[in-house]
Backbone as ProteinMPNN parsed JSONL, in Angstrom:
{"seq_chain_A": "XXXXXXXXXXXXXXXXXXXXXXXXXXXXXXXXXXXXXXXXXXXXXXXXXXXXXXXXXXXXXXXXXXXXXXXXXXXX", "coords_chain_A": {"N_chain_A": [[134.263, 96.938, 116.55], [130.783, 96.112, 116.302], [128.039, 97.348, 118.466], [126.029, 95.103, 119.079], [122.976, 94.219, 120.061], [120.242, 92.461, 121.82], [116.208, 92.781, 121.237], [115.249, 93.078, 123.551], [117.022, 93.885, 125.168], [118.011, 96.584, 123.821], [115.86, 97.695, 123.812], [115.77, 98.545, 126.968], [118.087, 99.555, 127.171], [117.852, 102.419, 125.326], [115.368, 102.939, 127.505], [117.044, 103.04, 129.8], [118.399, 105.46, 128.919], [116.24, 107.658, 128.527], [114.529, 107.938, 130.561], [111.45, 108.427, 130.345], [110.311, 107.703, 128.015], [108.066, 107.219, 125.055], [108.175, 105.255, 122.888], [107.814, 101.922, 122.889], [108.189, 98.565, 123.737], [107.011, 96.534, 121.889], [106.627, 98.156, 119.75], [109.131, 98.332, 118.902], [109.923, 95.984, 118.364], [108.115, 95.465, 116.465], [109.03, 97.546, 114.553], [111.189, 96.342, 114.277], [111.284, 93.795, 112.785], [110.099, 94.487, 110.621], [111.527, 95.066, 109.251], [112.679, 97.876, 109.013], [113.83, 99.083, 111.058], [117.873, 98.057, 110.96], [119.073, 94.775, 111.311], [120.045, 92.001, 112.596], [119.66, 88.251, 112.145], [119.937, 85.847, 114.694], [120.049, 82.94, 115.248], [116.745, 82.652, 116.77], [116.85, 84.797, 118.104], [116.75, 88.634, 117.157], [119.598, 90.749, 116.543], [120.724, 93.637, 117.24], [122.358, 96.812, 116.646], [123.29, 99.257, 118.089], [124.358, 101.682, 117.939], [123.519, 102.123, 115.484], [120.595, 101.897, 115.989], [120.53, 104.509, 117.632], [121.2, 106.424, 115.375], [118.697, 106.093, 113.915], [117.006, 106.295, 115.359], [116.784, 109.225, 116.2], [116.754, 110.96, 113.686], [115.204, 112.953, 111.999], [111.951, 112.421, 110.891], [110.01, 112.056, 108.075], [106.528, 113.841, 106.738], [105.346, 113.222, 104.809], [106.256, 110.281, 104.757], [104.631, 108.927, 106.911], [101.949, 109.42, 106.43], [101.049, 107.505, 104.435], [99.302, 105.77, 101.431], [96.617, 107.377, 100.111], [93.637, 106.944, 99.31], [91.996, 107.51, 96.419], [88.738, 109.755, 95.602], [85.993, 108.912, 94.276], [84.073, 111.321, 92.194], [80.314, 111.568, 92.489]], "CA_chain_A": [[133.224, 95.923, 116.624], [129.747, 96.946, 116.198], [127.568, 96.847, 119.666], [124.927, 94.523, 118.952], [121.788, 93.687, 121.245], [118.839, 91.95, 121.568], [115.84, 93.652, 120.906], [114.803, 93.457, 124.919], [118.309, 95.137, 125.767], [117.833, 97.5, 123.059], [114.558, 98.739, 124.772], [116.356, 98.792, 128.171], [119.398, 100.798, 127.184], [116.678, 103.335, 125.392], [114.949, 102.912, 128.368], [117.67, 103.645, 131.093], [118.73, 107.198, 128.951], [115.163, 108.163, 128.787], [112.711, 107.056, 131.265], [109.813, 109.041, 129.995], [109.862, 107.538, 126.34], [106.929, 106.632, 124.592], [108.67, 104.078, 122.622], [107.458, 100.548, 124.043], [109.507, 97.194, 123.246], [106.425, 96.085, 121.079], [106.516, 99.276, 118.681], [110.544, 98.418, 118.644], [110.246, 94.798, 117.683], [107.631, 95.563, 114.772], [109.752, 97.708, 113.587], [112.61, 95.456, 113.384], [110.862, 92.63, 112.122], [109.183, 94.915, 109.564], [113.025, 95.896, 108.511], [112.862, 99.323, 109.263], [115.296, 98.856, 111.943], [118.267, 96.981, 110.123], [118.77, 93.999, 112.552], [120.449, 90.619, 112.164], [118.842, 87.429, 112.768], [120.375, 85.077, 114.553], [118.828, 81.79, 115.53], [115.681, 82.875, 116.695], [116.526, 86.423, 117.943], [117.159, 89.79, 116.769], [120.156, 91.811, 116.909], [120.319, 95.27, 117.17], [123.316, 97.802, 116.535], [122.792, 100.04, 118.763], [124.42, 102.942, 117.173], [122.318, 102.416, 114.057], [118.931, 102.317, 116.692], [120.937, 105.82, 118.157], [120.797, 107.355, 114.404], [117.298, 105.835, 113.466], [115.596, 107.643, 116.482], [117.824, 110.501, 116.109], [116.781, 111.48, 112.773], [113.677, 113.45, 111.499], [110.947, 111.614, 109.83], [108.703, 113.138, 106.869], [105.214, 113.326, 107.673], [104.913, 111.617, 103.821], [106.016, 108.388, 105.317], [103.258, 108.411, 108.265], [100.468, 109.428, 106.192], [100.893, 106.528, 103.298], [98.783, 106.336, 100.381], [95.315, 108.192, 100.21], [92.591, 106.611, 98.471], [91.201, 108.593, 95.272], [87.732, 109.558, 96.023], [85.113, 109.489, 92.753], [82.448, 112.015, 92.154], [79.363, 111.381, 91.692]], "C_chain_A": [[131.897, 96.604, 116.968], [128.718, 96.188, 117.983], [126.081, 96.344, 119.308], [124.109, 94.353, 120.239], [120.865, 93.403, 121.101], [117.481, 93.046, 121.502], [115.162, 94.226, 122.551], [116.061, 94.384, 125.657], [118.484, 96.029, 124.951], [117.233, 98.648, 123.792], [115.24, 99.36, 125.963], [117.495, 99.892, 128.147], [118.364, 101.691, 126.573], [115.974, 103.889, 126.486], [115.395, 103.515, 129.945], [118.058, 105.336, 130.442], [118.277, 107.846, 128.748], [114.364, 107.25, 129.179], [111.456, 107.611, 130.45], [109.931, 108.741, 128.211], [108.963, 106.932, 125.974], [106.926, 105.916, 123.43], [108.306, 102.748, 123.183], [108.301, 99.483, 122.766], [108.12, 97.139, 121.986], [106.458, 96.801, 119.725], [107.917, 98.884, 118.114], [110.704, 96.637, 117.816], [109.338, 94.799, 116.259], [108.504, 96.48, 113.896], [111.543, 96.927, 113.005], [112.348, 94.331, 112.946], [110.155, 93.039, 110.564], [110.412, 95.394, 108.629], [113.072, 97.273, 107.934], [114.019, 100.1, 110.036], [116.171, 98.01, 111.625], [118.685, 96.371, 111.48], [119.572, 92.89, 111.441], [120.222, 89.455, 112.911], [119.235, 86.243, 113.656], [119.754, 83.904, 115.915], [117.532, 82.492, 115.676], [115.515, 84.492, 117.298], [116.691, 87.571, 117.432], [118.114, 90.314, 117.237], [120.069, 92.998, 116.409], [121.879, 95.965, 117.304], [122.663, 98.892, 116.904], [123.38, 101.555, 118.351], [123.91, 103.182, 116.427], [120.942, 102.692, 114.628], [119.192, 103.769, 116.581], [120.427, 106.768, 116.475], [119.169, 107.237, 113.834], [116.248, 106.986, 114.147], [115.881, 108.835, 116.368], [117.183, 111.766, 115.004], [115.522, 111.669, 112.311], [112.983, 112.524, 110.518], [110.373, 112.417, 109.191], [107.644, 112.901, 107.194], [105.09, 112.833, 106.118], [104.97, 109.939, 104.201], [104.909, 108.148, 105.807], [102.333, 108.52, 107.576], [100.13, 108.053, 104.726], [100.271, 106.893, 102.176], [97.148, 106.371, 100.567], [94.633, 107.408, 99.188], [91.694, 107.771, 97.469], [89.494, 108.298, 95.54], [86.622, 110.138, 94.203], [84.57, 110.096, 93.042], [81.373, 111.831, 91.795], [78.172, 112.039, 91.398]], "O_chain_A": [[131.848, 97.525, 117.784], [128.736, 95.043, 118.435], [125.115, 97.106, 119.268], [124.637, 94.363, 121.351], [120.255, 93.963, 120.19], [117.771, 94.219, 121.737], [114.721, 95.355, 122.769], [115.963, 95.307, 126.466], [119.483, 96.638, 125.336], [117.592, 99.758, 124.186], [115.317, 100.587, 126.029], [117.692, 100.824, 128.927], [117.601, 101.931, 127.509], [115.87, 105.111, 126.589], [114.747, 104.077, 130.828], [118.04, 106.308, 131.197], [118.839, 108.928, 128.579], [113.763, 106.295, 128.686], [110.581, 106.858, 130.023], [109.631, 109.573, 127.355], [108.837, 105.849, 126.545], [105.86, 105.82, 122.822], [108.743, 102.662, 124.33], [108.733, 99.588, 121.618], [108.374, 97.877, 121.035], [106.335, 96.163, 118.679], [108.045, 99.04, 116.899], [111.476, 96.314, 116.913], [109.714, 94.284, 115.206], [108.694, 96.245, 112.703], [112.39, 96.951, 112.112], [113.346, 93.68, 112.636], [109.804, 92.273, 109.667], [110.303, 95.959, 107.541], [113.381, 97.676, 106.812], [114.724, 101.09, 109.843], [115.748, 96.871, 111.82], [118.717, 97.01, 112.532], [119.693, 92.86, 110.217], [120.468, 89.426, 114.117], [118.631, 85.282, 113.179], [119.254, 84.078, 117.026], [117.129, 82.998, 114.629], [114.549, 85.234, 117.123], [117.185, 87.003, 116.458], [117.978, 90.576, 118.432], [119.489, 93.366, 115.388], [122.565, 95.499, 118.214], [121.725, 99.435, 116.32], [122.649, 102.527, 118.539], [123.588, 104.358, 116.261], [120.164, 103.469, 114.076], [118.523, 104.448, 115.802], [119.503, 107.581, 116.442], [118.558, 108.211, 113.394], [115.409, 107.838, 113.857], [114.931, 109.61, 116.477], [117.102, 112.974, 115.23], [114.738, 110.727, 112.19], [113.487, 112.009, 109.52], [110.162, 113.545, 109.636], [107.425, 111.911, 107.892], [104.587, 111.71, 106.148], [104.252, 108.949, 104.059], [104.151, 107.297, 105.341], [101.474, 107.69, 107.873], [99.017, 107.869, 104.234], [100.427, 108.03, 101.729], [96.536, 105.456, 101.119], [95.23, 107.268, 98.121], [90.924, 108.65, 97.857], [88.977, 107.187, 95.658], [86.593, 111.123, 93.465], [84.173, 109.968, 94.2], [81.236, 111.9, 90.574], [77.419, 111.595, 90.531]]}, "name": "protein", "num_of_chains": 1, "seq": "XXXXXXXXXXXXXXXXXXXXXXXXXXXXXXXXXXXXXXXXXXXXXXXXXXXXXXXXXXXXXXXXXXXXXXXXXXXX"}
């Protein structure tokens, strides 16, 4: 059975096995509302599989994601 949690006990377990993270709940709920973090909805809150958070954070990002798309600049 998969360990689901809300997205405030998400933060908290994050939270208790690093204090010094610079993660904040607000950064954690846009990304699970933005479905980045897969999540399931139910009534009005979010769950969270907390082994899937564990590999999300876990795993290297590309700096292509972060920088998006660049605007073409004309010459004139």
């Amino acid at each position: 059975m998969a360990r689901m949690r809300t997205i405030k006990d998400a933060y908290a377990a994050i939270k208790q096995s690093d204090p010094e993270t610079c993660l904040t709940m607000y950064a954690l709920r846009c990304k699970v509302i933005s479905g980045e973090i897969p999540s399931v909805k139910a009534g009005r809150k979010y769950l969270i599989n907390i082994d899937l958070l564990d590999e999300y954070l876990n795993s290297p990002c590309s700096p292509v994601e972060s920088i998006g798309r660049i605007r073409p600049v004309s010459a004139r």
